[in-house]
C-alpha positions in Angstrom: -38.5 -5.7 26.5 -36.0 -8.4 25.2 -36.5 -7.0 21.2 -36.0 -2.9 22.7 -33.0 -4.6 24.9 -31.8 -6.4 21.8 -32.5 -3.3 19.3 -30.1 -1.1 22.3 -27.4 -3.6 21.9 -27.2 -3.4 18.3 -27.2 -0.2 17.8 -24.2 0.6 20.8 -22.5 -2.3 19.5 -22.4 -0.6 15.8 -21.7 2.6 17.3 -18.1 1.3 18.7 -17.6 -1.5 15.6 -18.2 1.4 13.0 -15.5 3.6 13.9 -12.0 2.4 12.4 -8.6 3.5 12.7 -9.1 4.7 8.4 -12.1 7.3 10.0 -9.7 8.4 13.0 -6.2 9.3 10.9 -8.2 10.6 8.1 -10.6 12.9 10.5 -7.2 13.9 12.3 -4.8 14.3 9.4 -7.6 16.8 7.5 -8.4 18.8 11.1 -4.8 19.5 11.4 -3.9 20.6 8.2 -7.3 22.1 6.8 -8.9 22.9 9.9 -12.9 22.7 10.2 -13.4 24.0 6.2 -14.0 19.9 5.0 -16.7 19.3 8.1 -19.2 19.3 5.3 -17.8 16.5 3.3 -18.1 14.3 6.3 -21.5 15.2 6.2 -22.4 14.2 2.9 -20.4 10.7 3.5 -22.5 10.0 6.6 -26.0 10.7 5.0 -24.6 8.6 2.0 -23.5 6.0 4.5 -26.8 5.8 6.0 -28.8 5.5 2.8 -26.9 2.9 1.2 -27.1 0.6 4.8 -30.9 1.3 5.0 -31.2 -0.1 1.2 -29.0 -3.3 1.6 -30.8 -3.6 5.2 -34.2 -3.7 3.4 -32.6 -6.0 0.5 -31.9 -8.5 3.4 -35.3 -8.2 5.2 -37.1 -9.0 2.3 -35.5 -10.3 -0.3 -33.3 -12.4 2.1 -30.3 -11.9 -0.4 -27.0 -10.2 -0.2 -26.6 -6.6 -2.4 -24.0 -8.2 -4.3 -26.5 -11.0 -5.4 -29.3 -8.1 -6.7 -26.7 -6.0 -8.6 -25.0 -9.8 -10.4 -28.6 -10.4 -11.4 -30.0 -6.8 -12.4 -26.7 -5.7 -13.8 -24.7 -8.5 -15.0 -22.0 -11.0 -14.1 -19.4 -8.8 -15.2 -20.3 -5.5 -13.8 -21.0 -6.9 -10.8 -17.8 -8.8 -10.3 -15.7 -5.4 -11.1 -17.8 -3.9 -8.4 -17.3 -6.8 -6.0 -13.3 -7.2 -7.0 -13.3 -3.1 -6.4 -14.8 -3.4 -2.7 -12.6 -6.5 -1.7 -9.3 -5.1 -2.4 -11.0 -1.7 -0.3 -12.0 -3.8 2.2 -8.2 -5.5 2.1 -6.7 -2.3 2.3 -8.9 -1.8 5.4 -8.0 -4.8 6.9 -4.3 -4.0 6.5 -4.9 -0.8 8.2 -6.7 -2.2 11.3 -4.6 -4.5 12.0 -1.7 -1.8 12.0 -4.1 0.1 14.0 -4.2 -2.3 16.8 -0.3 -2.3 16.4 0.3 1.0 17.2 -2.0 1.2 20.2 -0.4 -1.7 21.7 3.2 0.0 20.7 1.8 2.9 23.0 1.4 0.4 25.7 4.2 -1.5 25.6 6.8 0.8 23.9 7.4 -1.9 21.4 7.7 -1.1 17.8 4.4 -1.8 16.0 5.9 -3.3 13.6 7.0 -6.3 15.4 3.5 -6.6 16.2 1.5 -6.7 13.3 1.7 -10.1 12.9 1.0 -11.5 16.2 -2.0 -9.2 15.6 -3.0 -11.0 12.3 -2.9 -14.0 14.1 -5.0 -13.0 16.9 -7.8 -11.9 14.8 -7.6 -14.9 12.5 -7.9 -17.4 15.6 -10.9 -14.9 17.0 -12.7 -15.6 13.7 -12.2 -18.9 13.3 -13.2 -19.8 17.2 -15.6 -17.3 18.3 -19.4 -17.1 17.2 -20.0 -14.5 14.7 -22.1 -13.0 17.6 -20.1 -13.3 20.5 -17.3 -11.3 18.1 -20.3 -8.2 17.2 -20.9 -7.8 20.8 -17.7 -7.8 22.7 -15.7 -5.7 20.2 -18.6 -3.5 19.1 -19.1 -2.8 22.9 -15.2 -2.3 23.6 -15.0 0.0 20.6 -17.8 2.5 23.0 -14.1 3.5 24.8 -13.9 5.9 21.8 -15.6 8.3 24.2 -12.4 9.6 25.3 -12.7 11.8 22.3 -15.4 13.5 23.1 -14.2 13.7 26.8 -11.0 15.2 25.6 -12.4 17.7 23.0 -14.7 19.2 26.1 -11.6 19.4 28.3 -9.5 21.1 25.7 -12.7 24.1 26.3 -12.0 25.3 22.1 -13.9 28.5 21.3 -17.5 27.0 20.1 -18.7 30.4 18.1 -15.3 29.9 16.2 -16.0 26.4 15.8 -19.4 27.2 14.5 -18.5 29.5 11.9 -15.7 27.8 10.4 -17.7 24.9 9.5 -20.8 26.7 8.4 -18.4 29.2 6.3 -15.6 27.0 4.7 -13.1 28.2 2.5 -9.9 27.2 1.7 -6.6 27.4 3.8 -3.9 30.1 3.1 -1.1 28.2 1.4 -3.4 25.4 0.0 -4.3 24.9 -3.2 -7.6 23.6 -4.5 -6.2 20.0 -6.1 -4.7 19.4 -2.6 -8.0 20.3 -1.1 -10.7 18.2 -3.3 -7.8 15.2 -2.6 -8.3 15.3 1.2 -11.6 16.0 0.6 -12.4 12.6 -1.9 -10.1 10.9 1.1 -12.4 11.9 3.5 -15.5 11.4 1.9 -13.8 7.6 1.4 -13.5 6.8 4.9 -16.8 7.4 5.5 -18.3 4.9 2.5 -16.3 2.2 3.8 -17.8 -1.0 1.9 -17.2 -3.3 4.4 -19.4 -1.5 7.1 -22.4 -2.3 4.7 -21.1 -5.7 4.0 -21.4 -6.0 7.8 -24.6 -4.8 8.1 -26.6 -7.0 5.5 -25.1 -10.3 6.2 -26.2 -9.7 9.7 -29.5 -9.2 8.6 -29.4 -12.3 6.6 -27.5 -14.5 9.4 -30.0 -12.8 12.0 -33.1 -13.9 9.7 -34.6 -10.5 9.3 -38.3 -10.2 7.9 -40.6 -7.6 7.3 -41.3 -6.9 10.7 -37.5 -6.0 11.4 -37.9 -3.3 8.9 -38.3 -0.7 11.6 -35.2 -1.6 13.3 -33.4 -2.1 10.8 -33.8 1.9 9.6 -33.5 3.2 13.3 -29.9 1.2 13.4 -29.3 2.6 9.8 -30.3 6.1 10.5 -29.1 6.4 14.2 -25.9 4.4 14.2 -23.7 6.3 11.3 -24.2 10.1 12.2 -23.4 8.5 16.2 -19.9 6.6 15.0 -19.3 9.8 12.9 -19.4 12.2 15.7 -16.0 10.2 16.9 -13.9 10.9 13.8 -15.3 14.3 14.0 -14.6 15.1 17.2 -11.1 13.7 16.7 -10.8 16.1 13.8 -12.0 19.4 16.3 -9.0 17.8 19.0 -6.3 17.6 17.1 -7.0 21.2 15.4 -7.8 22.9 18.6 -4.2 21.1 20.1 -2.1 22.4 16.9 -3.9 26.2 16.7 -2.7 25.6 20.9 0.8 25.3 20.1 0.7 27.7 16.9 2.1 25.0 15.0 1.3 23.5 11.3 0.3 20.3 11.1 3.5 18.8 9.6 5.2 20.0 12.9 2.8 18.4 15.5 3.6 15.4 16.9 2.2 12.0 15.8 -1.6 11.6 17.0 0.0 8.8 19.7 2.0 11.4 21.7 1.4 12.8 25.2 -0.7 15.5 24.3 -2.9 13.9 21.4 -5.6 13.7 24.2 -5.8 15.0 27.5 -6.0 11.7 29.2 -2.6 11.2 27.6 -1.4 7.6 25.9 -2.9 5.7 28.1 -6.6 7.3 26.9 -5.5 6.9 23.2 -4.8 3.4 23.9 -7.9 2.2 26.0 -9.7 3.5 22.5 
């Protein structure tokens, strides 16, 4: 009972960590302006996202070593510090654009421009990593980041047409007025927000901190293979929200207002902000 309870937690708690603000203004930004014809490259990111955190996972259970240390060792010092410089300064520019994340929803609270708050924001999260256990930190924040299910509140509330929904995804073309180049760009952006490196960086030092062996194998795969297509239905049903509230107000998507306004969900700021 105490493995299933723990095997639960893990995978809600990677559920709400997995889901950044890069996955949310991405997924909104390519709904608003391209509609539902890039749904599939989300696809292909999650299914890449899985495979690539089920194969460090299983590097950690039994080789008990980091990725990073395999590809140094099979591929060579140098390739694999180019990789490892390339996924730091991704994982920076991540960094920089959580912490401006957590800016703007307090700004929605306290009507105070974000970016007064970016660095009292910086400092919060370096004292919360420097004083609280790395476990402590997984659970409460993975847990908090389970609010995200106002999207999927929100999207049934806005009641879109689901047979148009359907079809647009499962026939894609491109937008009147767009132009291929513009569309493989969003599309590579996309596809990018869903390979995150850090989320796999996450992922196999936790195996290694949590001692995983052989026998975590099977959980390891079901967290793999359950969490990322769950966290991805966020940023997708972000994407379906903010199309079906700009096709609403026959507007293009440079004319509808910033994701934070009254109408971005129908539990208003306040909804935006909880998540």
């Amino acid at each position: 009972m105490k493995r299933l309870l723990a095997f639960t937690l893990g995978i809600l708690t990677a559920i709400g960590g997995f889901v950044d603000i890069g996955d949310l203004v991405a997924s909104s930004l390519v709904g608003a302006r391209f509609g539902f014809s890039l749904v599939w490259v989300l696809l292909v990111g999650v299914v890449g996202i899985c495979v690539y955190a089920e194969m460090a996972g299983r590097v950690a259970a039994v080789a008990g070593r980091p990725t990073f240390d395999l590809v140094r060792e099979r591929l060579g010092p140098r390739t694999a510090l180019a990789n490892l410089v390339g996924s730091l300064l991704v994982t920076g520019l991540t960094l920089a654009a959580e912490l401006a994340g957590v800016a703007l929803a307090i700004e929605l609270i306290s009507s105070v421009a974000h970016l007064l708050w970016v660095p009292l924001v910086g400092l919060a999260v370096w004292l919360v990593i420097w004083r609280t256990r790395f476990e402590t930190m997984e659970r409460v924040f993975g847990l908090a980041g389970l609010a995200l299910v106002v999207f999927v509140v929100a999207v049934f509330r806005l009641d879109p047409s689901w047979g148009s929904v359907l079809e647009r995804i499962t026939h894609p073309e491109v937008p009147h007025g767009e132009g291929l180049p513009t569309y493989f760009y969003y599309a590579i952006a996309l596809f990018a927000s869903a390979m995150t490196p850090y989320e796999v960086f996450f992922f196999s030092s936790g195996g290694i901190e949590e001692k995983w062996k052989r026998k975590d194998l099977v959980t390891a795969r079901a967290t793999s293979s359950s969490v990322s297509p769950s966290a991805a239905s966020s940023p997708c049903r972000s994407w379906r929200r903010r199309r079906c509230c700009c096709t609403r107000r026959g507007s293009r998507w440079t004319t509808c207002p910033r994701w934070s306004s009254r109408w971005a969900t129908p539990w208003g700021s306040s909804g935006w902000a909880s998540s």
